[in-house]
Steps between C-alpha positions, in 0.01 A plus 500: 500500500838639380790273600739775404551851641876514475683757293532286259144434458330625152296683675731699702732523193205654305248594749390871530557831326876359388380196334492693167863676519646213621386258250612774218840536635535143494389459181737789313786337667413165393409598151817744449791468757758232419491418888121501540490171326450277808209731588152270547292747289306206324368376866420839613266639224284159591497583815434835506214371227378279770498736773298760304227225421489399860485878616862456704590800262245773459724679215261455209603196240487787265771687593716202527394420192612832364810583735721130450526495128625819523726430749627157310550740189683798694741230630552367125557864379807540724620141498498612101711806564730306717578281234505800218714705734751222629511250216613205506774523752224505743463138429872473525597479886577239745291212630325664780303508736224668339600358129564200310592455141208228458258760558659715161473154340186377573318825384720557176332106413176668527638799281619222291204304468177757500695834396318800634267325613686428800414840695134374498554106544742513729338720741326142639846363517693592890863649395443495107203842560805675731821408283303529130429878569851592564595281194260715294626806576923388436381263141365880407132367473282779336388721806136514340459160423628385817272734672233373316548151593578589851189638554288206395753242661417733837152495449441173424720325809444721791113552401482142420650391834316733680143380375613146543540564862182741507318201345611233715420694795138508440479180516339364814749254647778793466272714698460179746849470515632796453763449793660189358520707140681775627776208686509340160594835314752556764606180446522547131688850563755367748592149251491786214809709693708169594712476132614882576610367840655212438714709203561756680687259793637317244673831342544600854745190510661517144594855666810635228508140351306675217646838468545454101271654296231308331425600130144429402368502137259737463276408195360776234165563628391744196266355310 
C-alpha cells in the first residue's frame, strides 16, 4: 500500500520518463551553483536507488549509474569557473538570503585540513560539496587535477548512494513496506529543506540590517 501519492511523494518527484532529468538537474545545481546548496540531492539518489530496485522506476540502474556522476561533475566544472571567473569577491557580498559567510568558512576548514582532497571528501558533506567547488575554481586549483578528483569524488558519492538505496530496496521488508519508506524519505527530504527556511525568514527579517559586505578568506587551494 502506498500512503503517499502527493506531489511531494518520491515517487511522483521521480516517477516516469522525467525521473532521470530531474534528478540530474538537481544534482548539477547542488554540486555547482552557490544557491543549489539547500538542494536534498543526498536523499534523492537513495531514493531513486530504491525505486529502481523496487521497479517504481523502470529507467535502468545503469543509466543512472552512468548519467548522475556526470551530472555531479558538470555542476563542479561550472561552480569551478564561477569561482575562476569571479574570484573572490564572489565570496564577498552581504548576508543573504541565499548566503552566509559560515558556509565560506566551514569549507575553507576542510581546504585547511585535507587540502585537495576536499573536492572528493567533501562531496558526502551537505554545503561543503556546493561551496568547495566554487572555492576551487577562485584559490586557482589546477583545472586538471581538480578535474581529476572531481570525477572520482562524483563517482564515488552519487554511485555509492545510489547502490545503497538499490541495495536496501531488495530487501524484503522494504518491498513489504514500501509505502511507509517512501513517507520516511519524504520525511527525511522535507526536515532536510527546513535550515534553508528557517534562514531564509530569518534574512527575510534582518531585511537591510545586513547590507555591509562580508569579506570571507578564501584559502590557497593549489596544492
Amino acid at each position: 500500500m502506498h500512503l503517499l501519492a502527493s506531489p511531494i511523494s518520491p515517487d511522483t518527484l521521480l516517477g516516469g520518463g522525467t525521473a532521470l532529468l530531474v534528478l540530474c538537474v538537481i544534482l548539477f545545481a547542488e554540486c555547482g551553483l552557490l544557491v543549489g546548496f539547500f538542494l536534498p540531492g543526498d536523499t534523492l539518489l537513495f531514493a531513486a536507488g530504491i525505486s529502481i530496485s523496487v521497479g517504481t522506476i523502470r529507467t535502468p540502474l545503469a543509466a543512472f549509474l552512468v548519467a548522475a556522476p556526470l551530472a555531479a561533475v558538470a555542476g563542479n566544472l561550472v561552480g569551478y569557473w564561477i569561482g575562476y571567473t569571479a574570484g573572490p569577491r564572489v565570496f564577498q557580498r552581504p548576508d543573504s538570503r541565499m548566503f552566509r559567510p559560515e558556509y565560506v568558512t566551514r569549507s575553507a576548514r576542510f581546504f585547511e585540513r585535507f587540502g585537495s582532497w576536499t573536492i572528493i571528501i567533501g562531496r558526502f558533506v551537505p554545503i561543503v560539496r556546493t561551496v568547495a567547488t566554487v572555492m576551487a575554481g577562485v584559490g586557482r586549483m589546477r583545472f586538471v587535477l581538480y578535474t581529476v578528483y572531481s570525477v572520482i569524488g562524483g563517482v564515488l558519492w552519487a554511485d555509492g548512494v545510489l547502490l545503497l538505496g538499490h541495495g536496501l530496496g531488495k530487501v524484503a521488508w522494504v518491498r513489504a513496506h514500501k509505502g511507509w519508506v517512501d513517507a520516511a524519505v519524504v520525511v527525511v527530504v522535507v526536515v532536510g529543506l527546513i535550515p534553508a527556511a528557517v534562514h531564509y525568514l530569518q534574512s527575510r527579517r534582518r531585511g537591510a540590517r545586513n547590507s555591509t559586505p562580508t569579506s570571507v578568506r578564501v584559502p590557497d587551494t593549489r596544492p
